[in-house]
C-alpha positions in Angstrom: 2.0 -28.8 27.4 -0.1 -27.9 24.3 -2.6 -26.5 26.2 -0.2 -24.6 28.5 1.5 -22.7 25.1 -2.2 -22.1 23.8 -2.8 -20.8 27.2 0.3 -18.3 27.4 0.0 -17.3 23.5 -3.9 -16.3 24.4 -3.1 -14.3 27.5 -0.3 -12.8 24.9 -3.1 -11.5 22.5 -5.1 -10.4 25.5 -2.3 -8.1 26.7 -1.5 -7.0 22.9 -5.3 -6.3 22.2 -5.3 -4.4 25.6 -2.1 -2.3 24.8 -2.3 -0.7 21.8 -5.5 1.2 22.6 -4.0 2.0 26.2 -1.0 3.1 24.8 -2.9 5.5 22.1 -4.4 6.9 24.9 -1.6 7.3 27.2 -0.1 9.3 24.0 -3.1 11.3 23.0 -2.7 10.4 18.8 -3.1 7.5 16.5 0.0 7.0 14.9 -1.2 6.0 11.5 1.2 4.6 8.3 0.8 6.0 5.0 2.0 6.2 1.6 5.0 8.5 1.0 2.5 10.4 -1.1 -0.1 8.7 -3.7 -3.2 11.3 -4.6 -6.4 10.1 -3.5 -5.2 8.0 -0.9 -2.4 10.1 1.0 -0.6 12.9 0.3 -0.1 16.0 1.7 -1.5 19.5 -0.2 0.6 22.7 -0.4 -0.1 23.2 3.3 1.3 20.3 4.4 -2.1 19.0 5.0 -2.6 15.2 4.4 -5.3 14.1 1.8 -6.6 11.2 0.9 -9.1 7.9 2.0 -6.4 5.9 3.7 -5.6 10.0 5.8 -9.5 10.2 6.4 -9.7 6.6 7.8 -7.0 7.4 10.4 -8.7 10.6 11.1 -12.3 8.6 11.6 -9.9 6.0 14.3 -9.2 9.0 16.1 -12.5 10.6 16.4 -13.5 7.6 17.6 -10.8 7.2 20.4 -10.7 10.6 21.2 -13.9 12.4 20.0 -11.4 14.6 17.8 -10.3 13.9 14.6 -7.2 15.8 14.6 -5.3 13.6 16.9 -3.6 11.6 14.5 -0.1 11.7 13.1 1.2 10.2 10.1 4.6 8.2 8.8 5.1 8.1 5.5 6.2 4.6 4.8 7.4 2.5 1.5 6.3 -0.4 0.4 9.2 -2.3 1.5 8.9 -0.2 4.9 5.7 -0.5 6.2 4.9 -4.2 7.4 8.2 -3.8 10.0 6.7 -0.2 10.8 3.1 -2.2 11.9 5.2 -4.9 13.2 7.6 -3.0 15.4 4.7 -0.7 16.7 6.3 2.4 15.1 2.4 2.9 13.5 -0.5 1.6 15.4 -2.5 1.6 12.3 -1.6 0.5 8.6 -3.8 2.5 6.2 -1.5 2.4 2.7 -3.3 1.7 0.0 -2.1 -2.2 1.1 -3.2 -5.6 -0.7 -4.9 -8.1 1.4 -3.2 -11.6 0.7 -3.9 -14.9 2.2 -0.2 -15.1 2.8 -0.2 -11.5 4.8 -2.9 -12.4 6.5 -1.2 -15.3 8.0 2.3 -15.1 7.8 3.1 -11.3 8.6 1.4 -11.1 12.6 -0.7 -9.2 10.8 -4.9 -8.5 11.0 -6.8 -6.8 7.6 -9.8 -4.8 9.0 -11.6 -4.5 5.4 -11.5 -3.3 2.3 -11.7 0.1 1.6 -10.8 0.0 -2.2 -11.2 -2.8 -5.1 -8.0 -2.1 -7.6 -5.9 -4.0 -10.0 -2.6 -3.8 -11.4 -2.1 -2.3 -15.1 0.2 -0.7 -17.1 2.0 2.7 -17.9 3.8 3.5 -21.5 5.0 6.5 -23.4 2.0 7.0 -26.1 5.4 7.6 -28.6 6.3 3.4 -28.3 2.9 3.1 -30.1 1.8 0.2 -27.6 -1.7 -0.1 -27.2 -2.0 -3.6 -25.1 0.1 -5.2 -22.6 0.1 -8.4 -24.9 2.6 -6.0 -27.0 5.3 -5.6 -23.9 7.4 -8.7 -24.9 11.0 -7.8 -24.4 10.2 -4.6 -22.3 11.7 -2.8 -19.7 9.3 -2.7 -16.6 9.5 -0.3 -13.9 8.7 -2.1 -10.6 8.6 -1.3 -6.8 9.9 -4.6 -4.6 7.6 -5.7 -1.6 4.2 -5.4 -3.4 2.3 -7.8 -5.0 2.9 -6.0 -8.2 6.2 -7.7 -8.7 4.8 -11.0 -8.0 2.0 -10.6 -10.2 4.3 -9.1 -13.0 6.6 -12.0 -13.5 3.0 -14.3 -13.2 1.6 -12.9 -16.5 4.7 -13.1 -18.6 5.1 -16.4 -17.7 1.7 -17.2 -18.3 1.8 -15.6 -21.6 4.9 -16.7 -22.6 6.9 -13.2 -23.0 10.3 -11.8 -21.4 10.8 -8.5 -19.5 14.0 -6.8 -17.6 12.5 -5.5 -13.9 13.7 -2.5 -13.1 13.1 -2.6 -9.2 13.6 0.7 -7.0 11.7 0.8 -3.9 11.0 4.2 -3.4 8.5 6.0 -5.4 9.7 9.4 -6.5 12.8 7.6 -7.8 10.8 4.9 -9.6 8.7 7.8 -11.3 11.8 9.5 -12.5 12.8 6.0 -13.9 10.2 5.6 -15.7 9.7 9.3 -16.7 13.4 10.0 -18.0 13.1 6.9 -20.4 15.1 4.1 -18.3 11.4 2.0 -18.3 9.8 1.5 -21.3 6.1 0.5 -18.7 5.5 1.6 -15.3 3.5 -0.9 -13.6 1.5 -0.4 -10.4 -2.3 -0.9 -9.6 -4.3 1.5 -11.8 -5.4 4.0 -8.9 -2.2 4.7 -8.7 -1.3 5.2 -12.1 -4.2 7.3 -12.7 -3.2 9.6 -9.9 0.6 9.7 -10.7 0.2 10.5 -14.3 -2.4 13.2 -13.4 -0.3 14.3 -10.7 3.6 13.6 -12.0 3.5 13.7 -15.4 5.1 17.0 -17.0 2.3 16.1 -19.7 0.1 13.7 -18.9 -1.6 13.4 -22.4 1.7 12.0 -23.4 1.1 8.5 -21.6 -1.2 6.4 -21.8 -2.7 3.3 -19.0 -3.4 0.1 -21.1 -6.6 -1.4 -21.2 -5.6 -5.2 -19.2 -5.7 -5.5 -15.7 -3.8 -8.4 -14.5 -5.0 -8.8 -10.8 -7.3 -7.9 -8.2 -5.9 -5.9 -5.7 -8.1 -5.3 -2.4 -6.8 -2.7 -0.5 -7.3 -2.0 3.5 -6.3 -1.4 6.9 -4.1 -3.4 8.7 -3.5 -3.7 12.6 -1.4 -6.1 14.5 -2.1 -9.6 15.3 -4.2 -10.7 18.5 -4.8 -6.8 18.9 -8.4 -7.3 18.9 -10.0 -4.4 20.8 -8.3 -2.2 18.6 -9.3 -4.6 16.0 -13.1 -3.5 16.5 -12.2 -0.2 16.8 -10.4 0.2 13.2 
């Protein structure tokens, strides 16, 4: 009977590597999931045109498929979002500035394809609180999105270093920003890409905040494609 299930679940992954290049086809785009708009990974431009590594990765899977790298559509996805979007088949390709986790890997029906940027996490603060290092953040109001590593990695290095903090948590990302920007956070946290792009990008002055210099993970971001889907696997 084992080798009967291992039988049906490998004719399963067969069918599922088959299908989602067949069904790109039969649809003429890649339907790829991105950030909800992070600069330098994806965001559209005052024409509407998405920018951005994670945008020119689903571009490069569609010039591949189809010899034309226009035939690719994007869903702007949050964090909390964008595993069920993969999941369900709603995107055939998950290229959002995503953190590949032994857990996700194995737990989610989920494939990384690579790494396509090394981050880590840091932190955001008003340069009027005067902090200079996170070590100084005991007691402080944190600004966090839920379903990232960032929030587990957050409540790891205060425990480790023996200091409190209230978690703010709002999922989506302009409403986290104004959070933090109309003084309900004392810190942002996200990984420092990010923060470097949304204080350049957000910030009415950007001067007026400062990143700090720790970084308390490593955060390796990349692709992501379904499970047992490996012809288009290969492809991504």
């Amino acid at each position: 009977m084992r080798w009967l299930a291992l039988a049906l679940v490998l004719v399963c992954a067969s069918a599922a590597a088959q299908s989602t290049l067949d069904a790109v086809r039969k649809k003429g785009y890649v339907q790829c999931g991105v950030n909800t708009g992070l600069a330098g990974f994806s965001q559209p431009d005052s024409k509407g045109v998405w920018r951005g590594i994670d945008v020119d990765l689903c571009r490069a899977v569609a010039a591949a498929v189809f010899g034309d790298a226009g035939k690719v559509r994007f869903t702007p996805l949050t964090a909390q979002q964008r595993f069920t979007a993969l999941q369900s088949g709603e995107v055939d390709i998950l290229s959002r500035n995503t953190t590949w986790t032994l857990s996700r890997d194995t737990s989610l029906g989920l494939n990384f394809v690579g790494v396509n940027y090394y981050d880590g996490q840091g932190f955001m603060v008003p340069k009027k609180l005067n902090v200079k290092s996170a070590k100084q953040l005991n007691g402080a109001t944190i600004c966090v999105q839920p379903g990232t590593t960032n929030e587990l990695n957050l409540a790891d290095y205060f425990r480790a270093n023996k200091m409190t903090f209230k978690p703010v948590v709002i999922e989506k990302l302009d409403e986290v920003l104004n959070a933090y920007f109309n003084g309900r956070c004392d810190v942002y946290t996200t990984d420092q890409s990010g923060l470097v792009a949304l204080r350049a990008s957000r910030a009415q002055r950007p001067d007026d905040h400062l990143i700090l210099p720790e970084l308390i993970s490593k955060e390796p971001l990349g692709p992501a494609v379904r499970h047992g889907d490996d012809r288009w696997f290969d492809i991504v």
